[in-house]
Structure formats: C-alpha cells, structure tokens
C-alpha positions, 0 to 999 in steps of 0.5 A: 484085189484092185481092179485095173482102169484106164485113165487119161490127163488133163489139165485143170487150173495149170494142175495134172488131174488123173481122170477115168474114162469111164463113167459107170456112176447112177444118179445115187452115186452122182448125187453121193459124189456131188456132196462130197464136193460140196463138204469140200467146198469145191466145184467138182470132185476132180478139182479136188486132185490140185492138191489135198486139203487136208493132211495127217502127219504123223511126226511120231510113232509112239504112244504112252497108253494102251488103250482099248480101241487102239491097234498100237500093239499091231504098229510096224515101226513103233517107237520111230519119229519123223527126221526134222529135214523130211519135216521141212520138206513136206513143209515147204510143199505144203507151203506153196498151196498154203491157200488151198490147204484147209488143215494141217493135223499134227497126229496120226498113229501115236501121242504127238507130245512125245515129239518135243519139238512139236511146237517148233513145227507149228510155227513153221507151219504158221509161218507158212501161212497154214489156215489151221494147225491141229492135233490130237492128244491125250493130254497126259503129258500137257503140263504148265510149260508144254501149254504155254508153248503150244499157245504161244506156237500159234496152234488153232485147234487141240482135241483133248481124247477123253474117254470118261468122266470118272477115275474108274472108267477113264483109267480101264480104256486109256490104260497106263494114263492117270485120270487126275493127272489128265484132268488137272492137265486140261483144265490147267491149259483150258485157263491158259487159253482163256488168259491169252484169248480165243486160241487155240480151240479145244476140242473135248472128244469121247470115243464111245464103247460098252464101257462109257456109254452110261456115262456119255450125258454126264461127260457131255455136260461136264465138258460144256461147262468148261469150254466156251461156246466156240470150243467143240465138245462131241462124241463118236462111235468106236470104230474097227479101224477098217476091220482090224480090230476084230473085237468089232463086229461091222456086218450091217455096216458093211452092207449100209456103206457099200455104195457110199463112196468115202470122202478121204480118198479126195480130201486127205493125205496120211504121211507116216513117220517115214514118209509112206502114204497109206490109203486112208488114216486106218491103213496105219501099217501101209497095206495100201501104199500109195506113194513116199514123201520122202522120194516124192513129191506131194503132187505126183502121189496125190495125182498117181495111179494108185490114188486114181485107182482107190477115187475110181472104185469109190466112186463107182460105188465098189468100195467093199472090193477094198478091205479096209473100206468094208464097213468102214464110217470113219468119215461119216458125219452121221456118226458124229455126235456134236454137242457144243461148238462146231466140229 
C-alpha cells in the first residue's frame, strides 16, 4: 500500500514541479539521490519533473518467441498494437522538448519489428529532432529489406538480444526463434551498417542465466570481433521482472537495494499499447498505473500525484513498501557487465 503524503507547487524554469514537504533523507540517501541526478546530467532530482528523459514505447504488444525470462504468457492485452493517431500524439508532445529528451526507445513489452510501420515512426521522430531513437529486438525478422529501412530511417541505436553463441543454447532460451537465421540476420545488417557508415549503433546484448553463463567468454569475444569499437557488446544479470517471475529468487537483493532509491521514477516514462503509464518498465500489466497518454498529457502525468508519490517513497529509502521495487537491480549500473563500447 502507498503511503499518503502532502505536497505543494512550485515553479521551476516555467514548469510545475510536485514537491514533498517533508525531508526524512540522511546523508546516505542524499548522497544516493545526488548520483541519480548526476546520471541524469541535471542540477537536482526536482528538475528532473520538466519532463522525462527518457521514454519506452511500446507501439506493439506481441512477440514471436517464448522465451525463458520472459513474462509474455502473463501479457494482458497481447497481441494489441499502438493507433498511428496516439503515435502522432505522444510524438508531437515529445516534440516540443525534443532538447531535453535524451532517448526515445521503440520497444517495451513484445518484438518491435512486428510493427511494420516501424521505420515510418523513426523518421517522425528524427523529424522531430529526437537525439536518439533505439529499440530492442531479437533480430528474427531484420532481413535485407527491414535493414536497409531501418538504416535509411535515421535509427541511432539497435540492441540485438542474443542469448548464446551456439545453436543448442540460444534456440533452448529464445524458444520458437532459429539461431541461424538470426545470426545471418545480424551480420547481414552489421555489413549494411558498415556500408553506409556509422549509424545505427549496435548494440550485442546477453541476458545471462544457469543456461549460458558457461558460454559468456566465448559470446563476448565473438560479439567484439564483429562490431566496431563505437558499438557496444555487454552482459546482464536475469532479473525477476519486479518479482513476477517467480523462478528467481531475490532474498539478498531485496535486503541489498532496500535504501537505494531507483533512478526510473526520475528518468523514464513507459507508455504502453493503449496509452497506460505503468511505474516502471516491470509493471507490464499496469499494477501501478500512473496515468493515460491517450486522455492526458505527457506533462501532467509526469507531474502528478501518483508519480510524486512512488519519487517520495524512493527517495526516503522505503522503496520495499512497493512490490515491484523489492529486490528490483533493473537500473543498477553494477549489474551491467560492458565489455566493449559504451552503454
């Protein structure tokens, strides 16, 4: 249950900022809450509330593989796909801070290349003067064609998931996806990129688990002798998607993080298929719904009470009185293995 607070409003830089009338922090969470703005690269984590810096989009709900660490069978509404008008809208919002905005990612919940029409919503953004576009994708259905157009679209970054580096490993975690085909796939699009130039950036991703962490070294240095030195080639941790996947135990985390406040309640805004704004990127079946795209605008969610009151239990260090957070590393740059590039 959320706890209650009482907030007041003030104006910072022409924008309405919710802010707490209470300051419990001590200096550890001060000090906590000082980095997050610092990963920011803003003053203070109230300017954070202009507007977010980043965004997940998630123009479709649906997927192609089952894979292991995924929570595609619990979806509510799967298989749905974002309306071009409410495209267009959080677009056009997105838009009028477009110097502000670091990133626009086109994936969330789901395979973004299911969206045909993906590429057509990259140059909008582009058009828009968005500093970076990126996406996720498991790289099954890329293709000749799909490459050249996501080149041509103006797309910064592309993260390839990629989950082994051999036949056998890769098809028993990305289930229903074919391993040669993929490969081909991405080294098809690593030779159209190096055609045309620097971009997009690629991005080689390895979720590690009891499955492929034998083959983590191999992987590592097959993905660096491929990609160029400004691409990125790292590893993470499987995580239990804010406890619900229960296959993944979170005891010692959930004690490691429980004064740590998570830098996404300051930084990011999820908008799914319909318009809902979840917490955070884990809350892919809305438990925490925090406003509507689609009903309102992008600024008074980031600016509301919901929000302010999921910023105000973080940053005073009670993140576990949220279930999603318990234990929840998401975020944590230590989690996050880079071993070329930078992420």
């Amino acid at each position: 249950m959320l706890s209650d607070a009482i907030y007041t409003v003030s104006d910072y830089n022409n924008a309405y900022i919710l802010c707490s009338t209470e300051n419990f922090m001590d200096e550890t969470l001060k000090r906590e809450t000082d980095n997050l703005a610092r990963r920011l690269d803003i003053q203070d984590l109230q300017s954070a509330l202009i507007f977010p810096k980043y965004f997940e989009i998630e123009t479709i709900r649906a997927c192609n593989a089952r894979c292991e660490m995924c929570t595609s069978s619990d979806w509510d509404g799967a298989g749905n796909k974002m309306s071009e008008e409410l495209f267009a809208k959080i677009a056009s919002q997105v838009r009028d801070y477009s110097s502000w905005v670091n990133s626009v990612c086109l994936s969330r919940n789901g395979e973004p290349l299911l969206d045909k029409n993906i590429p057509n919503k990259i140059k909008l953004l582009k058009k828009y003067g968005v500093r970076q576009v990126t996406f996720s994708t498991n790289a099954s259905l890329l293709g000749y064609k799909k490459s050249i157009a996501l080149i041509e679209s103006g797309l910064d970054d592309i993260r390839f998931s990629l989950d082994g580096i051999t036949k056998e490993t890769f098809e028993s975690i990305r289930r229903g996806l074919n391993f040669d085909k993929v490969m081909k796939n991405c080294m098809e699009f690593i030779e159209l990129r190096n055609q045309r130039g620097t971009k997009p950036r690629i991005q080689a991703r390895m979720v590690l688990q009891e499955k492929n962490a034998g083959e983590e070294k191999r992987w590592k240095e097959f993905w660096l002798s491929k990609l160029r030195e400004m691409d990125v080639v790292y590893s993470k941790q499987m995580h239990s998607w804010g406890n619900q996947l229960k296959e993944i135990p979170y005891s010692e985390d959930i004690i490691k993080y429980s004064n740590l406040p998570c830098i996404s309640p300051w930084s990011t805004m999820v908008i799914h298929f319909d318009g809902k704004v979840p917490m955070c990127g884990c809350d892919y079946n809305n438990l925490f719904l925090l406003g509507d795209a689609s009903k309102q605008k992008i600024e008074q969610i980031w600016r509301n009470e919901n929000y302010a009151r999921i910023r105000k239990i973080h940053s005073e260090g009670k993140r576990n009185e949220i279930p999603l957070c318990r234990g929840c590393n998401v975020w944590d740059v230590e989690e996050k293995h880079v071993y070329g590039g930078k992420a």
